[in-house]
C-alpha positions as a printed Julia matrix, in Angstrom:
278×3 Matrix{Float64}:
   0.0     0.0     0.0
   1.49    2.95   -1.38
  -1.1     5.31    0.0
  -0.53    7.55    2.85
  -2.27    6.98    6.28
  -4.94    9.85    6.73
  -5.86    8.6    10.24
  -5.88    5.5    12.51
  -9.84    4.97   13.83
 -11.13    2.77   15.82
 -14.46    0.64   15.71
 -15.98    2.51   18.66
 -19.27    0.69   18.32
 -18.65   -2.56   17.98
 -15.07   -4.92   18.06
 -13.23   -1.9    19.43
 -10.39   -2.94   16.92
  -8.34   -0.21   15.12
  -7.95    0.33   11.29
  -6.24    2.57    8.99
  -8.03    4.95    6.82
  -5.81    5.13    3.79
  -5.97    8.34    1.11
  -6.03    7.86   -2.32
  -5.01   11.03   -3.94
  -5.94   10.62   -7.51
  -9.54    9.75   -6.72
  -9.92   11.71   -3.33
 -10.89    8.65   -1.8
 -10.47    7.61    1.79
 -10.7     3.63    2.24
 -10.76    1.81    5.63
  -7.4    -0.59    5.43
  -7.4    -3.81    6.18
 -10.98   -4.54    4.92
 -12.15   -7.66    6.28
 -12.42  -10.44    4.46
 -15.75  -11.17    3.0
 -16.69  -14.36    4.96
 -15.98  -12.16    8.02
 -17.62   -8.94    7.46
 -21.2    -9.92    8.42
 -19.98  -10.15   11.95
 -19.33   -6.61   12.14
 -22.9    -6.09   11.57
 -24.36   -8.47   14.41
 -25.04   -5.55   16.97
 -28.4    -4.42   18.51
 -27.03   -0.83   18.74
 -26.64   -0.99   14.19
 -29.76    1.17   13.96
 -30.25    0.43   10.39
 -31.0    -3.45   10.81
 -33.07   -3.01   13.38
 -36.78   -1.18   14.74
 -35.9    -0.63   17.74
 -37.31    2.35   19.74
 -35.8     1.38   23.19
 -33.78    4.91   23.91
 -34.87    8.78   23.32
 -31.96    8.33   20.44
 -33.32    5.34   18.78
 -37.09    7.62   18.74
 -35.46   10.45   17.7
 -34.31    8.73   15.31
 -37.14    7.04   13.78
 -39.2    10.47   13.62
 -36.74   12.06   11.43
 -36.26    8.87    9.36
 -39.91    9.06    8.47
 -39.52   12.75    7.28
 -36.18   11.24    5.51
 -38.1     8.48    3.53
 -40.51   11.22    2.51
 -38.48   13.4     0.94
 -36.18   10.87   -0.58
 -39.45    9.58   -3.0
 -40.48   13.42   -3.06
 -37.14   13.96   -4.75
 -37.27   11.18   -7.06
 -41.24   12.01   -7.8
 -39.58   15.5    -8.9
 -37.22   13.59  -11.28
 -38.95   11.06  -12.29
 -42.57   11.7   -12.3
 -43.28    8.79  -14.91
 -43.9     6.01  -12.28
 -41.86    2.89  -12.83
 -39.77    0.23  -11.77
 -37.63    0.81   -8.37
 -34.72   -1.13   -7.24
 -33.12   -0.33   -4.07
 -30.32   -1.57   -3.03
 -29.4    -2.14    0.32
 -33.11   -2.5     1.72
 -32.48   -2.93    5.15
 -36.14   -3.7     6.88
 -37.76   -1.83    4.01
 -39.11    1.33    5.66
 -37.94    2.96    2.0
 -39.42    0.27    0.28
 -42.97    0.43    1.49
 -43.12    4.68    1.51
 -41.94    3.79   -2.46
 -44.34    1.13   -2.79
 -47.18    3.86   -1.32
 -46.45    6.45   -3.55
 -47.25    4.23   -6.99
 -43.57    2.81   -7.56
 -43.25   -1.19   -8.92
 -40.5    -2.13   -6.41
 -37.89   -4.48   -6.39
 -35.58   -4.37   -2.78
 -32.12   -6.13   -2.3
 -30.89   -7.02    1.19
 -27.76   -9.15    2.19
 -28.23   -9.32    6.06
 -30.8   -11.77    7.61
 -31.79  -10.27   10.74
 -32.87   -7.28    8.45
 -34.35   -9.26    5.77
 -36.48  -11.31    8.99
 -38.08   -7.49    9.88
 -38.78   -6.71    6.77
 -40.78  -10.13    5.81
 -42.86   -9.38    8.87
 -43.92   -6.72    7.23
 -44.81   -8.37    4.16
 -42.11   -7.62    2.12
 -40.56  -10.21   -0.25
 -36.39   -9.41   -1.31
 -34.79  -10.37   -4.61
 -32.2   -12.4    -3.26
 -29.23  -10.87   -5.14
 -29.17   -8.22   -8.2
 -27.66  -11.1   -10.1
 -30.95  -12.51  -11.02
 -32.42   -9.05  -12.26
 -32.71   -8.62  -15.89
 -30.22   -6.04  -17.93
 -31.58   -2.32  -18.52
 -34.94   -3.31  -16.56
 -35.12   -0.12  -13.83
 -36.01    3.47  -13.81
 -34.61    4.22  -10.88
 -32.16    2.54   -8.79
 -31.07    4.01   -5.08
 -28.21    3.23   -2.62
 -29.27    4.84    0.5
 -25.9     4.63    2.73
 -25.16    1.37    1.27
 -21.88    2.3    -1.25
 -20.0     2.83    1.39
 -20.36   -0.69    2.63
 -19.79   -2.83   -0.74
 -16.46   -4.5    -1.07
 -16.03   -4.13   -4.65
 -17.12   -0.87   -5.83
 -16.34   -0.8    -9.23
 -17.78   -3.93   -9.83
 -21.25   -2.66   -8.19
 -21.03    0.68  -10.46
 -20.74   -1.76  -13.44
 -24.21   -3.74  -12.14
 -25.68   -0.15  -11.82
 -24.95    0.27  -15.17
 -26.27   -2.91  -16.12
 -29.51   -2.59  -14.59
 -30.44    0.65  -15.33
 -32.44    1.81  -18.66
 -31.04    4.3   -20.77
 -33.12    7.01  -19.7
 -33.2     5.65  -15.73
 -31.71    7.51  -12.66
 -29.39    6.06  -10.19
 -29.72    8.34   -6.31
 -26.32    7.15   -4.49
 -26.74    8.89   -0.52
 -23.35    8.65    0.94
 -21.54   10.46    3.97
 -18.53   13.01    3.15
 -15.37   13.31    4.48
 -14.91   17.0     3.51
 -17.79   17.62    5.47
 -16.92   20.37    8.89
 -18.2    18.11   11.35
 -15.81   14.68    9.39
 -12.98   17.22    9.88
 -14.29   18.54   13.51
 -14.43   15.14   15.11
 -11.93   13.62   13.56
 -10.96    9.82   14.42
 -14.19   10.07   16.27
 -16.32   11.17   13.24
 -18.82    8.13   13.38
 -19.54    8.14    9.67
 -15.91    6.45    9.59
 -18.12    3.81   11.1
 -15.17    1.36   10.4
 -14.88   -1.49    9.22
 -18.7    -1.58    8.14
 -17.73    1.43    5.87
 -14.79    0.54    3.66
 -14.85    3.51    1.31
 -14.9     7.08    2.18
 -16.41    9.11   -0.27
 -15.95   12.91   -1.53
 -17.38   14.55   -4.6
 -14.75   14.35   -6.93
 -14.33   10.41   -6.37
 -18.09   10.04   -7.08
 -17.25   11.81  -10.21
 -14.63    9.85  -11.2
 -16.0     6.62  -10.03
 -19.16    6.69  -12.09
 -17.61    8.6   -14.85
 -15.42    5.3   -15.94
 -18.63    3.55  -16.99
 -20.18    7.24  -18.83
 -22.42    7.35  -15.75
 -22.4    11.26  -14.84
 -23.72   13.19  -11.54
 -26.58   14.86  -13.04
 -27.22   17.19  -10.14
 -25.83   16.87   -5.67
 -28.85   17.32   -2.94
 -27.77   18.07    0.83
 -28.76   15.48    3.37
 -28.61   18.09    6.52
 -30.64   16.38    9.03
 -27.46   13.41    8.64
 -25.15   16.52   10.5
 -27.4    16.35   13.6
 -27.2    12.39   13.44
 -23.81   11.84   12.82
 -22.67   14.44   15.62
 -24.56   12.75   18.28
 -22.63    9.76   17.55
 -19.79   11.29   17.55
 -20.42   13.32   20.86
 -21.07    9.69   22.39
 -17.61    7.77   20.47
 -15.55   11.05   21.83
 -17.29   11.73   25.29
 -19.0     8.91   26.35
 -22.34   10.9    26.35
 -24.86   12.23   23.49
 -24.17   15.91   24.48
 -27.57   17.18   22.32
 -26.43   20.68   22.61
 -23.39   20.26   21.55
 -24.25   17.97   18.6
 -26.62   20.28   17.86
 -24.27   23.12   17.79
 -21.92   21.67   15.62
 -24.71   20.07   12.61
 -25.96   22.96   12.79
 -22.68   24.72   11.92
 -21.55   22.01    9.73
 -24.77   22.76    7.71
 -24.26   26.98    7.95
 -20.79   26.05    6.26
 -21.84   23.98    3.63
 -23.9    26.53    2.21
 -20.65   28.2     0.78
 -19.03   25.06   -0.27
 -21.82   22.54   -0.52
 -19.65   19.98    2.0
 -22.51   18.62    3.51
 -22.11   15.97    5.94
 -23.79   13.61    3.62
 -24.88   13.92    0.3
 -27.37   12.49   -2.27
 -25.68   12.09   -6.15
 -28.2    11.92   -8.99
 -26.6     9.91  -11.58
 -27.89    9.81  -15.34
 -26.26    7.96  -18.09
């Protein structure tokens, strides 16, 4: 590895183990270094406290979170309404219990959901929703809109899931890719405690001009870049908890909010959502 080290960061929720974030220059990329092997990398996932596998409501967080999830899912399909008004075929990626699914499904979309990890997969069933079990047996050029909410960051291979984008989506279809940035004032704030780092579960570490490149090697292009601001408050909780031990809500508060007031000048949001046309 010829790549400098751009910080050492621990796995503060889970393993506790340490990891190297590694810089790639070229691409802007930050990538989490070793990455587990593949057979092993579910086990990094087997936590009550991974929020996104889970319903659970059993802390003020965990409702918190939930309430602005719901206004989340709402405006992700009123964004995609915007862009693609024609209702069509939906593949999401990454389904997790299929909150996104279902507020798709309600809104007139044909959806198709993908989801690797079982204890999700078990939610979602319960609430009568059926997965694909891999993109593999989904027929070339068949989707009008694919999303990745938070999931990019977690696929080993990412050039090889760019090219299955590709593959899947019709000429005229629109890929939505939500990821967390590095660039972002409160990534740079916290630092080795920034818990979008969420290592090893996220093995790539994304900015805007490695999006960019990315896509661009299979003439995929980022169409137009939406803000995801209420991620800030999220992520800075977190972070208050990895670096203090407790949620601090002012505090957190304090700094999405001022992560958000600096992104208006440089559009370094903590995450963002790419729009991605062929």
């Amino acid at each position: 590895m010829n790549d400098p080290i751009f910080l050492r960061v621990k796995d503060h929720s889970f393993s506790k183990e340490e990891f190297e974030l590694l810089h790639d220059a070229e691409l802007d990329l930050v990538y989490t270094y070793p990455q587990p092997e593949e057979s092993i990398l579910p086990s990094y996932y087997e936590s009550d406290d991974y929020i996104s596998h889970t319903d659970g409501k059993r802390s003020v967080f965990e409702k918190i979170y939930h309430v602005v999830k719901s206004i989340a899912l709402s405006n992700k399909v009123n964004l995609i309404d915007s862009l693609q008004p024609q209702k069509g075929k939906l593949l999401d990626i990454g389904a997790g219990t299929g909150d996104f699914i279902n507020a798709a499904y309600s809104r007139g979309w044909d959806v198709t959901g993908v989801e690797p990890n079982e204890k999700a997969k078990k939610i979602a069933s319960q609430k009568k929703i059926l997965y694909a079990e891999s993109t593999n047996e989904l027929h070339d050029h068949t989707f009008d809109v694919i999303t990745m909410w938070h999931v990019l960051e977690h696929v080993p291979d990412v050039d090889l899931q760019i090219k299955e984008l590709k593959r899947l989506l019709k000429p005229n279809g629109i890929i939505f890719i939500a990821v967390p940035n590095f660039r972002s004032y409160d990534a740079n704030y916290y630092g080795i405690f920034w818990a979008a780092f969420d290592v090893p579960r996220h093995l790539w570490h994304f900015s805007k001009t490695s999006i960019e490149i990315l896509f661009g090697r299979e003439a995929l292009h980022v169409y137009s870049v939406v803000p995801m601001r209420f991620d800030a408050f999220y992520v800075a909780l977190l972070s208050e908890k990895y670096k203090t031990g407790n949620m601090n809500y002012l505090k957190a508060f304090y700094i999405g909010l001022k992560s958000n007031l600096k992104a208006r000048s440089n559009f370094e949001y903590s995450s963002l959502i790419y729009v991605i046309k062929n």
